[in-house]
C-alpha positions, -999 to 999 in steps of 0.1 A, spaced: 0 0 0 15 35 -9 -5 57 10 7 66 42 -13 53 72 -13 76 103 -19 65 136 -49 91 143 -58 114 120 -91 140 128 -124 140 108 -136 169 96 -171 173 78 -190 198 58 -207 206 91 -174 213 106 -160 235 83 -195 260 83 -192 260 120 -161 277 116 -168 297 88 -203 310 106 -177 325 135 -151 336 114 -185 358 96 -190 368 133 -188 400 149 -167 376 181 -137 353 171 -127 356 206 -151 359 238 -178 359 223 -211 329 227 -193 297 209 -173 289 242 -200 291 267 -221 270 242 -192 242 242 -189 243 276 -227 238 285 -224 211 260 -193 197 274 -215 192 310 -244 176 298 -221 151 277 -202 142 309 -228 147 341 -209 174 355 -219 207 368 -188 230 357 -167 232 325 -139 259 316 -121 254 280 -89 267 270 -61 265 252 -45 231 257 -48 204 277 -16 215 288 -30 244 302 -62 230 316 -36 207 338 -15 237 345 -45 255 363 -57 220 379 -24 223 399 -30 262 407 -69 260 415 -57 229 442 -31 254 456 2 228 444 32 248 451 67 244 463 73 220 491 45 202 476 44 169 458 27 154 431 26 119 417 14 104 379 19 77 360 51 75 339 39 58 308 21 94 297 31 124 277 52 146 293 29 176 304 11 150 330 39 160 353 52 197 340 22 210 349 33 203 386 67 217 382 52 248 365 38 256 397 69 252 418 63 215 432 79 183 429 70 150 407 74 115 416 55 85 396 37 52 403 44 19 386 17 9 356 -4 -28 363 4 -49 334 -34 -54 317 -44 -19 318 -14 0 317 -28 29 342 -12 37 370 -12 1 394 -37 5 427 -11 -16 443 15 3 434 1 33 446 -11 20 479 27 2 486 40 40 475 15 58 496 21 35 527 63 39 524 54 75 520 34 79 551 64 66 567 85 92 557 59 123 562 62 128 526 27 122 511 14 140 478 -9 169 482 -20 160 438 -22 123 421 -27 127 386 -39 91 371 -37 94 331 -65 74 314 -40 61 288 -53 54 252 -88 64 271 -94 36 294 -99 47 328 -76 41 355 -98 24 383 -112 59 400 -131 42 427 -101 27 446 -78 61 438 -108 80 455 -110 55 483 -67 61 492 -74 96 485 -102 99 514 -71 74 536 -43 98 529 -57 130 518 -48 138 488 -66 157 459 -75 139 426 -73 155 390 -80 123 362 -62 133 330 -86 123 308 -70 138 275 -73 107 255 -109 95 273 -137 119 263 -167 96 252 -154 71 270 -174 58 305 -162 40 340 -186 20 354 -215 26 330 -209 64 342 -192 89 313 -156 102 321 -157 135 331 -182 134 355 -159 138 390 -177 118 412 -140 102 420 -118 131 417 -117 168 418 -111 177 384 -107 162 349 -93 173 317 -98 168 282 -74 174 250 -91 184 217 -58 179 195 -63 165 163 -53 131 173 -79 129 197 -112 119 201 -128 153 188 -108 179 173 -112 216 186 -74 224 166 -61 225 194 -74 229 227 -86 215 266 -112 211 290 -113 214 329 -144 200 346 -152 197 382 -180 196 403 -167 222 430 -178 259 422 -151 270 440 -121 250 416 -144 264 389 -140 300 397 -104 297 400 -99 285 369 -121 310 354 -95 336 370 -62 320 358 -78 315 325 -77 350 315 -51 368 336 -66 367 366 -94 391 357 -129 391 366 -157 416 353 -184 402 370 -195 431 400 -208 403 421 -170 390 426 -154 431 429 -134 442 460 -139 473 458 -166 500 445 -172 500 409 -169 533 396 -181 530 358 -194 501 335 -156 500 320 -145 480 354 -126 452 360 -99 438 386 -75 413 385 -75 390 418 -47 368 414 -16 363 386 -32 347 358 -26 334 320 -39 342 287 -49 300 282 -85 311 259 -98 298 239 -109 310 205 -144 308 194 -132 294 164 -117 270 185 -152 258 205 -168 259 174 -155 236 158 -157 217 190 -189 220 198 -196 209 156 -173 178 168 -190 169 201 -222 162 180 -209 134 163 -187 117 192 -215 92 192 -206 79 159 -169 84 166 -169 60 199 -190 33 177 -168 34 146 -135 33 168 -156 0 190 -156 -13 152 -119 -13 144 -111 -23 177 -133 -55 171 -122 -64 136 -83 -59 152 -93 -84 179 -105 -110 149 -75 -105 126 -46 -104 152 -58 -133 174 -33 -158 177 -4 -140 173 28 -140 193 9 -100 213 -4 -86 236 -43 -75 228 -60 -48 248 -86 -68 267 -122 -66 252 -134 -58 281 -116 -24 285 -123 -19 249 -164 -16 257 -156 12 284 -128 30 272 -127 61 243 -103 37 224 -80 69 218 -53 41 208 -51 9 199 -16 -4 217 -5 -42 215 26 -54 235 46 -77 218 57 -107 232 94 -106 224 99 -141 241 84 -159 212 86 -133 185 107 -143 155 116 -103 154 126 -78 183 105 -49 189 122 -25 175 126 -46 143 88 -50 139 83 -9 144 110 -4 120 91 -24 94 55 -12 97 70 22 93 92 12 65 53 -3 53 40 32 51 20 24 87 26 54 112 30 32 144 36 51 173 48 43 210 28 59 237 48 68 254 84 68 265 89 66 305 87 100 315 114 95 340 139 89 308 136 119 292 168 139 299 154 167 313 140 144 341 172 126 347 191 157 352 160 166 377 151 135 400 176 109 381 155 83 391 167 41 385 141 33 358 145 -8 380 122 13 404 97 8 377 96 -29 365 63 -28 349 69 2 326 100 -3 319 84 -38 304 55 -19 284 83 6 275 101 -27 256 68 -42 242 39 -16 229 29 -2 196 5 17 193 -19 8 153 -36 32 136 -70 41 146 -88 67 136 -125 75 121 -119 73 88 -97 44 88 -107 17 60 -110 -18 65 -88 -25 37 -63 -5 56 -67 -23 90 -63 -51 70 -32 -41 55 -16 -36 87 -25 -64 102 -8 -84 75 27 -66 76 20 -74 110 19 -107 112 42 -113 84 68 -102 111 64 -118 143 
């Protein structure tokens, strides 16, 4: 096959493209109605009662760590197997990082893990004030028990939940924080729905929401209900605490809010490849994601682990020839504690971590993405199997 398959690519439809072109026709291509719209939308889609988008994920997790108060002499912990910003955002804000070993099956961060971590750090009156489980590929991590150690050793919750909109835990859609105290989205084009770029922040606590309001847009509010001191004319405002400039555009929502309509369609078809992958890569010498996941989770990513024990090629030799196949495999992710910038920070043995450091040697992450083909899916799985 000559065409180049991607690993994720966004869908965009007629529908899309006049949602945009409506606003760019608009008096407002910045503050104006599109972004209260998406957010509204963004609530009733996920059962929760407040949503604030902006610019990035990145910088929906940044203002998770301000709105909770994480500062210096503060810690947080993630999972490692993430993209990097799943810990910057805590050492944006002047804290410290540290990481929790994956479970094998669902590659989120491992409740027994955690607990072992949380009980050695007890010990040493060095809890975290943050834990940030990352819903990788857009399964979620198990919320209940993370809630249940969070209530034991008091610690705040925000689920980053870039790759999981659409998707649900327990019959109940992501998003909804009835197991943490925030949750964030990513509308990249990869993901699920595509805003350009773009991120949500949802809780359920008015007072995280109003925060995040604030550091959203330099710390400004003009609402007189929230002034300190007398307004003198209708041009008022004041700024209440050092903010950002993390909008986002109306073009942005809009294009969102066109997306969110179809994520309906965009869950099922992604169900569908995941079901004709199970059938055509049965048998072979991998790793599947368990079916059972599969029926909760956004399916963001399609990873297998391959099991280099019995494979006739390494894993690095099999990613080297899907990509020499015109198939854009990807690896999500590399350890975050191996990136040089975190070795020179924490230089942290990556033997503390024997479960990631596994995944880290085994997964690839297939192409998956709304428009893929079944003649493509196919194709891959054929170069596939032609070289394990």
């Amino acid at each position: 096959m000559k065409k180049y398959i991607p690993y994720g690519r966004q869908d965009i439809s007629s529908e899309d493209i006049k949602s945009v072109e409506d606003i760019l026709k608009s008096d407002f291509l910045t503050q104006g109605q599109a972004v209260p719209e998406f957010e509204k939308a963004l609530n009733n889609l996920c059962k929760s009662k407040f949503s604030t988008v902006m610019s990035s994920a990145t910088a929906a997790l940044h203002i998770a760590c301000k709105a909770l108060e994480l500062g210096p002499g503060d810690i947080m912990w993630t999972s490692p197997i993430s993209f990097v910003a799943s810990a910057n955002c805590a050492l944006y804000c002047g804290a410290k990082v540290d990481f929790v070993d994956i479970d094998p099956l669902s590659n989120n961060m491992s409740i027994k893990a955690l607990e072992e971590k949380l009980i050695h750090a007890e010990s040493l009156n060095a809890l975290p004030k943050v834990v940030i489980p990352v819903h990788l590929a857009g399964l979620s991590a198990d919320m209940a028990a993370i809630s249940s150690l969070s209530k034991k050793y008091n610690f705040k919750i925000i689920e980053d939940a870039s790759h999981a909109i659409g998707g649900t835990y327990n019959g109940e859609p992501i998003g909804n924080c009835i197991y943490s105290d925030i949750c964030i989205f990513s509308f990249h084009p990869v993901k699920i729905i595509a805003a350009g770029e773009g991120g949500a922040l949802l809780t359920n606590d008015p007072e995280i929401f109003n925060k995040a309001n604030l550091y959203r847009s330099h710390g400004i509010t003009k609402e007189p209900d929230q002034f300190k001191y007398n307004n003198p004319g209708e041009w008022y405002y004041e700024q209440h605490l050092l903010g950002f400039n993390y909008r986002m555009t109306d073009i942005q929502a809009a294009l969102g809010l066109s997306q969110l309509s179809r994520i309906a369609s965009f869950i099922e078809k992604r169900k569908k490849i995941v079901r004709r992958y199970h059938s055509k890569l049965k048998g072979l010498p991998i790793c599947l994601p368990s079916k059972s996941y599969c029926d909760e989770s956004s399916n963001h990513l399609f990873i297998i682990r391959i099991k280099n024990d019995i494979s006739k090629l390494t894993h690095k030799k099999i990613f080297s020839k899907l990509r020499q196949e015109n198939i854009g495999v990807n690896l999500h992710y590399i350890p975050i504690y191996r990136q040089p910038f975190y070795i020179d920070l924490m230089s942290i043995p990556p033997s503390d971590f024997p479960e990631s450091e596994k995944y880290y040697q085994e997964a690839i992450s297939l192409p998956i993405f709304f428009s893929l083909s079944n003649e493509e899916l196919d194709y891959v799985c054929d170069v596939l199997a032609a070289n394990l």
